[in-house]
SESE-272321 format. One record per residue (C-alpha): x negated, y negated, z negated. Coordinates in steps of 0.001 Angstrom, whole numbers, padded with zeros to 6 digits, always signed. Last residue first. Layout:
BEGIN
XYZ
...
***
This chain:
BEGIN
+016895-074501-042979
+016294-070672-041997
+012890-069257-043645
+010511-069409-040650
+010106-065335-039448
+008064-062813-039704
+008033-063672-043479
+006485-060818-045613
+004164-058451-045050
+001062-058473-047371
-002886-058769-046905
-002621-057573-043387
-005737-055612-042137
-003588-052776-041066
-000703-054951-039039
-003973-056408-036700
-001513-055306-033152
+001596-056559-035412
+000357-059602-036315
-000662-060699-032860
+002841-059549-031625
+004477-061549-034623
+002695-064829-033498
+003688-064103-030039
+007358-063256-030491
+007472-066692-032439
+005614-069128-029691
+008304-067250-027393
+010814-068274-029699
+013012-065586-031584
+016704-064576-031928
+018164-066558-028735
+020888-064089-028269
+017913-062301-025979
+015058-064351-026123
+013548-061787-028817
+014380-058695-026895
+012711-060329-023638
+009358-060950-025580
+009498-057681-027310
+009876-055803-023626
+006973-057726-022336
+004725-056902-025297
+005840-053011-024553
+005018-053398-020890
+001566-054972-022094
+000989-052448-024909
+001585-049625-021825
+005145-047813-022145
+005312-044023-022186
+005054-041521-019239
+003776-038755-020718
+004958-039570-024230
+008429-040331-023216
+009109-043982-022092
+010161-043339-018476
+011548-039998-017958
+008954-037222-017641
+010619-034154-015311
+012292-036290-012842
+014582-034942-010493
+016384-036491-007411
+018201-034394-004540
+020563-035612-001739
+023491-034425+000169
+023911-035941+003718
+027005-036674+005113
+027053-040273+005905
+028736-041735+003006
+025607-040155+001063
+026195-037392-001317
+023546-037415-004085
+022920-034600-006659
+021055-035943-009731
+018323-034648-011714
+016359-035701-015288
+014830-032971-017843
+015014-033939-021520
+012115-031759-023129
+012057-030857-026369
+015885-030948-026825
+016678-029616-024331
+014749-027274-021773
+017081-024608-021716
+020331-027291-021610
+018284-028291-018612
+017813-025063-016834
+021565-023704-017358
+022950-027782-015989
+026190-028681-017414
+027804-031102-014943
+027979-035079-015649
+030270-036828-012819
+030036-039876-011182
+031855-041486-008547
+034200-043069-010722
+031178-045488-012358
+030797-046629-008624
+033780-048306-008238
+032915-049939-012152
+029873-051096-010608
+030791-052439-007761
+033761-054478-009522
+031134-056094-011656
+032949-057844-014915
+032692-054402-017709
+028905-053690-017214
+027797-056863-015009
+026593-059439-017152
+025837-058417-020515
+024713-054973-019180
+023017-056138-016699
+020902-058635-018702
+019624-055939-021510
+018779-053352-018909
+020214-051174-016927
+018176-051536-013630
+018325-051944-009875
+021430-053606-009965
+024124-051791-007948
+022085-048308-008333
+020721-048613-011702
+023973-050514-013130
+026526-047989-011362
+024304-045682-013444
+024590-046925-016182
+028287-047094-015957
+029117-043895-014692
+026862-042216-017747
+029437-044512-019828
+027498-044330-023368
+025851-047999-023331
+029391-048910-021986
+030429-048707-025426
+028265-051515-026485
+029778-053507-023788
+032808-053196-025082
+036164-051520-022671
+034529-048129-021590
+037055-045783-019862
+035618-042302-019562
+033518-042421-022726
+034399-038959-024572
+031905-037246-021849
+029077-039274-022997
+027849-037849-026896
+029118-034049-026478
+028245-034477-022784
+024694-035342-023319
+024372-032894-026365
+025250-029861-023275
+022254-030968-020683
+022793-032700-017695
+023033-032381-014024
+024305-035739-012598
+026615-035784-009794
+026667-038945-007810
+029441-039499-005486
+030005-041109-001612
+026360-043282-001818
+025976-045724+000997
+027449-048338-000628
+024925-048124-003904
+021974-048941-000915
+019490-046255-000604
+016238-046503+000958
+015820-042870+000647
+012408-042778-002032
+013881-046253-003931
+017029-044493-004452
+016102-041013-005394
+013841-043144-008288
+016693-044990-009197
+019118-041478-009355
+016173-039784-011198
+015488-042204-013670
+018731-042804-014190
+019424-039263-014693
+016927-039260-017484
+017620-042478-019503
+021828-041581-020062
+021138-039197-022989
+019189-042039-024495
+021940-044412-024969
+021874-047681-023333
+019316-050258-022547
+016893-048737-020345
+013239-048212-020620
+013532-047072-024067
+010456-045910-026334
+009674-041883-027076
+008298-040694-030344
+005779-038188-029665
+003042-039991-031995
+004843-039690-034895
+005347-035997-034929
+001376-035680-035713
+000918-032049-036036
-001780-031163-037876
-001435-032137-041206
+001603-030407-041625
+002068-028175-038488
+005567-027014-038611
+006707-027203-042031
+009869-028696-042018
+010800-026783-038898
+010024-023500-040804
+013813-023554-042222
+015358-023388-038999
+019158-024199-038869
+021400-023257-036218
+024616-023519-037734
+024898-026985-039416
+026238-029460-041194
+027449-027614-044514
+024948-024707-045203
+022607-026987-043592
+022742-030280-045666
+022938-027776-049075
+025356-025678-050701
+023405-022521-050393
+020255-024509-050231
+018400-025548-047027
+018177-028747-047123
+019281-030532-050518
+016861-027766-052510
+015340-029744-054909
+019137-031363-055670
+018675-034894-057233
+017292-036704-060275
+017610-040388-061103
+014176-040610-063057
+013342-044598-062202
+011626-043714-059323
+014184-041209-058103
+016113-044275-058256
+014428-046302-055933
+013991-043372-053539
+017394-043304-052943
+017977-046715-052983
+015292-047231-050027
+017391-044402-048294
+020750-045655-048807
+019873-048862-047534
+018292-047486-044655
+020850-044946-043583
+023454-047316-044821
+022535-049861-041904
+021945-046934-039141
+025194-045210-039705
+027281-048722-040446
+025348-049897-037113
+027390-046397-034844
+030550-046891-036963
+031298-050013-034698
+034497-048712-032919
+034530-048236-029186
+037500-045914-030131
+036312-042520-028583
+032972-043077-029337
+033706-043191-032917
+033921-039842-033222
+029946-039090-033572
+030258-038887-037195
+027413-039961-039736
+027102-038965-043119
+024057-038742-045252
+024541-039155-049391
+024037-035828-050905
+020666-035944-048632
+019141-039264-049656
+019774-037923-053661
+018276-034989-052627
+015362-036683-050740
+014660-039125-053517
+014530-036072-056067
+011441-034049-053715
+009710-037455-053176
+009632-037649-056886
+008223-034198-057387
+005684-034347-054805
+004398-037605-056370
+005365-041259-055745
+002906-044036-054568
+006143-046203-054184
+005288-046122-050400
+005679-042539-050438
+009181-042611-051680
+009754-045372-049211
+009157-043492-046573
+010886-040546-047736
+013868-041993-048457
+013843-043512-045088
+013495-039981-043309
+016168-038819-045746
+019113-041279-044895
+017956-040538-040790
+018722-037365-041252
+022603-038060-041534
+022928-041472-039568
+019928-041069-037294
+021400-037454-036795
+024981-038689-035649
+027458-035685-036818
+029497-033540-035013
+027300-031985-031576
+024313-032787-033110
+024430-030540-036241
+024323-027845-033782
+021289-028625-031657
+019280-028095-035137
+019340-029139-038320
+015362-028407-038877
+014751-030571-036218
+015856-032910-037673
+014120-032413-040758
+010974-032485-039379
+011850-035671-037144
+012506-037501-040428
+009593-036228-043024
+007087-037429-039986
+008628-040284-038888
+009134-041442-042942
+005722-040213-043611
+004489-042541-040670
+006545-045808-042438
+005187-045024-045188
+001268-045409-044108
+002032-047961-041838
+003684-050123-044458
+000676-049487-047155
-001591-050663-044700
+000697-053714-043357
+000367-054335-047625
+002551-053915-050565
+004330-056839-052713
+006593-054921-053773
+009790-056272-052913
+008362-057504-049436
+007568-053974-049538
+010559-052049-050202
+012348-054721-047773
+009868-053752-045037
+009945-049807-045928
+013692-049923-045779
+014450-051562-042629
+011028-049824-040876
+012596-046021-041794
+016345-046462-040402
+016112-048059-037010
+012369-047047-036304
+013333-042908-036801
+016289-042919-033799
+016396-039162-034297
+017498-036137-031104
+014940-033852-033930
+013481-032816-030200
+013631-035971-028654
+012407-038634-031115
+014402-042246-030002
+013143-045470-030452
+015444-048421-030429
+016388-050188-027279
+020127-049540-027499
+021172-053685-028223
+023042-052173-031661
+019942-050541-033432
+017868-052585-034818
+020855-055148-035919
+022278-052111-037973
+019060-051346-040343
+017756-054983-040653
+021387-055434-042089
+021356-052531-044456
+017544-053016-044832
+017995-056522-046410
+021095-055669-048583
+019059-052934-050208
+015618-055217-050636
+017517-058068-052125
+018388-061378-049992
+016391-063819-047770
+017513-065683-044914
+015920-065642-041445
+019704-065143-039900
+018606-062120-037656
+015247-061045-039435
+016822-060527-043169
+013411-060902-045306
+013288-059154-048532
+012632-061104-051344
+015719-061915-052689
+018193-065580-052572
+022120-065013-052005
+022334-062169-053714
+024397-059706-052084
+028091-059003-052147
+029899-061642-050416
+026829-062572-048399
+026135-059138-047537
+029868-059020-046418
+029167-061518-043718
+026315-060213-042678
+027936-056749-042200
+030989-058425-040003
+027875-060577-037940
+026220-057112-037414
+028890-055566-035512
+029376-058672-033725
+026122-058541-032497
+025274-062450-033095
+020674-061286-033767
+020833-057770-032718
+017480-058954-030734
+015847-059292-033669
+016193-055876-034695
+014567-054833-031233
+011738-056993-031567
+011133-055648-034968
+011500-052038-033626
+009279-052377-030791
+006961-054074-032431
+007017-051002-035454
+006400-048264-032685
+003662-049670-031157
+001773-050592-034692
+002886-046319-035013
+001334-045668-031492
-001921-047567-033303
-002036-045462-036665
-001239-042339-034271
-004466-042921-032135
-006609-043224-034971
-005622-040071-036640
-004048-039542-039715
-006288-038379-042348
-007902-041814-043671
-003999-043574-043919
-004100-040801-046487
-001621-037562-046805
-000858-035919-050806
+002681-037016-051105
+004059-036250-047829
+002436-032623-047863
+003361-031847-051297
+007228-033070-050051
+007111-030638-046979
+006200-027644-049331
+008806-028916-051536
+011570-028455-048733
+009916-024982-047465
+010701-023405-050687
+006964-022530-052140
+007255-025081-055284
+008499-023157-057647
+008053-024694-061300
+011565-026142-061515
+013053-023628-059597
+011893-020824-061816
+009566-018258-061449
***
């Protein structure tokens, strides 16, 4: 059989599933985690609102865009074409650290699916039903595939930047009403282009919004092209010379098929508590929690060791010295100087305290990340939180918490998730209460919406 006509390679098998689903065969509860998913990523893009990451990309947008589209650009409320739009809806989403995050495919699917099915359908003309039912093949596609790439992939290349390309191809692929086929050529074309290197770290550079903003702009065109007849590789994932052979050495082929149509990937997406990066979320939990059970001032703790798993020091241990406050988001020492100096890391602390508090940056040297057997086990399906405490009075101290805040067993209600939109959109100003509301409302009825355009007043 040839490889036009064979469609048993696990890639196509994914695509027949993507391009046959209903909004009628997902479940109830996964329509409404994914209306939870998409306030918490238009909040959060919002919130990137004067990032200066995202100013430089806005301004070269308006060297190189259109200056009128109709695709909706939520942190200047201008409008420009559907690519442009999702490469800036793509980095703002993602630069305040409040974005989703998948654990086991260790994917960030709202910042790079939502940019590119909003512009798609603002372009389009398509409906909130339309937009959920994408934006659920783009999870579903997305976390499939990384997990397919395995822990290795991790340790070089930023997943939301490489996988993250497909997962938005995908969505809008299946917003376009496109067949197996199609879906099959957007994803090559997605996959040829995904990059995304973790070195940045090391420099505080910005590389971290370019992943997220080509991601979804690369994705939409992608899938824009396969449209038109633009072909690409069928076998981009697990070909000879495919995203694997190249990216990865761990790769499991029957990850893209685990549990089509039964397995609803969406719905295990974790939200963020705190406002950093991911791998720092569990042994804050612990340490805070260890806190609040000991009565525990940060002066009375003499070091903090926090037991960790292996991706957590690829991504934190290069940060030893943070000097931007977006870098600090990857300083284990600094969040948790944050947690235990200020009670939280959240959007305020850092902005405040992360690089001006003295306390905090004294107690940023008394941490130290250790590999833990148990928790590397456990990773990436389950990220496992526990801290050693030694007190200035001798004592050593343990904290663990099995269920950070956010995951799936301990996720955020609708009210703590309204509450967390509200405070993303005063942040930099971005959105109005009276604003945050209307889109709230919108959000919670997104299925019964006639179209999706303008969250926002046009800017004057």
């Amino acid at each position: 059989m040839s490889q036009a006509t064979d469609h048993t390679y696990p890639t196509r098998q994914l695509c027949e599933f993507l391009a046959r689903f209903t909004l009628a065969d997902v479940p109830a509860e996964v329509v409404e985690r994914t209306k939870d998913l998409f306030l918490d990523w238009i909040a959060s893009a919002i919130a990137g609102k004067d990032a200066p990451a995202v100013r430089k990309l806005q301004e070269f947008v308006a060297a190189m865009g259109p200056q009128q589209g109709p695709a909706e650009v939520l942190v200047d409320r201008r409008r420009t074409s559907p690519y442009f739009a999702a490469l800036i809806n793509g980095a703002s989403s993602h630069v305040v650290e409040q974005d989703d995050v998948h654990n086991s495919s260790v994917l960030h699917p709202a910042a790079v699916v939502f940019p590119a099915v909003i512009a798609a359908a603002q372009a389009e003309g398509k409906s909130g039903a339309d937009v959920l039912l994408a934006s659920i093949a783009g999870y579903e596609a997305g976390i499939r595939i990384g997990e397919f790439m395995g822990r290795s992939h991790y340790r070089v290349f930023h997943t939301t930047g490489t996988v993250g390309t497909l997962a938005a191809a995908a969505a809008v692929a299946k917003l376009y009403g496109m067949d197996a086929e199609g879906i099959n050529q957007a994803l090559g074309s997605a996959g040829t282009q995904a990059a995304g290197l973790w070195e940045f770290l090391r420099d505080a550079a910005d590389s971290k919004q370019l992943h997220t903003a080509k991601a979804a702009a690369d994705g939409l065109m992608s899938a824009w092209i396969a449209r038109a007849g633009f072909t690409g590789a069928r076998r981009i994932l697990e070909g000879p010379q495919g995203m694997a052979a190249g990216m990865s050495s761990d790769a499991n082929p029957a990850a893209l098929t685990d549990g089509l149509g039964t397995r609803w990937a969406t719905a295990e997406t974790s939200f963020k508590f705190f406002a950093s990066c991911r791998h720092t979320h569990p042994a804050a939990d612990a340490l805070k929690d260890l806190m609040l059970r000991e009565k525990l001032r940060a002066d009375q703790i003499a070091s903090v060791t926090a037991h960790v798993h292996q991706g957590a020091i690829d991504v934190l241990g290069p940060v030893t010295d943070p000097k931007t406050i977006h870098q600090a988001k990857f300083s284990m020492g600094t969040v948790l100087g944050l947690v235990a100096v200020h009670a939280h890391a959240g959007l305020g602390e850092f902005e405040d305290h992360a690089l001006q508090d003295a306390k905090v940056a004294a107690f940023r040297d008394k941490v130290e990340m250790v590999l833990d057997d148990e928790i590397n086990a456990a990773y990436p399906r389950q990220w496992i939180g526990r801290v050693t405490v030694k007190t200035t009075d001798g004592r050593t101290l343990a904290g663990r918490v099995d269920v950070p805040k956010g995951d799936p067993g301990n996720t955020l209600s609708r009210p703590e998730l309204e509450a967390k939109a509200l405070q993303l959109g005063a942040f930099r100003h971005g959105a109005g209460e009276a604003e945050m509301r209307a889109i709230i409302a919108r959000v919670w009825a997104l299925e019964k919406q006639a179209n999706v355009n303008d969250w926002l007043p046009v800017a004057r």
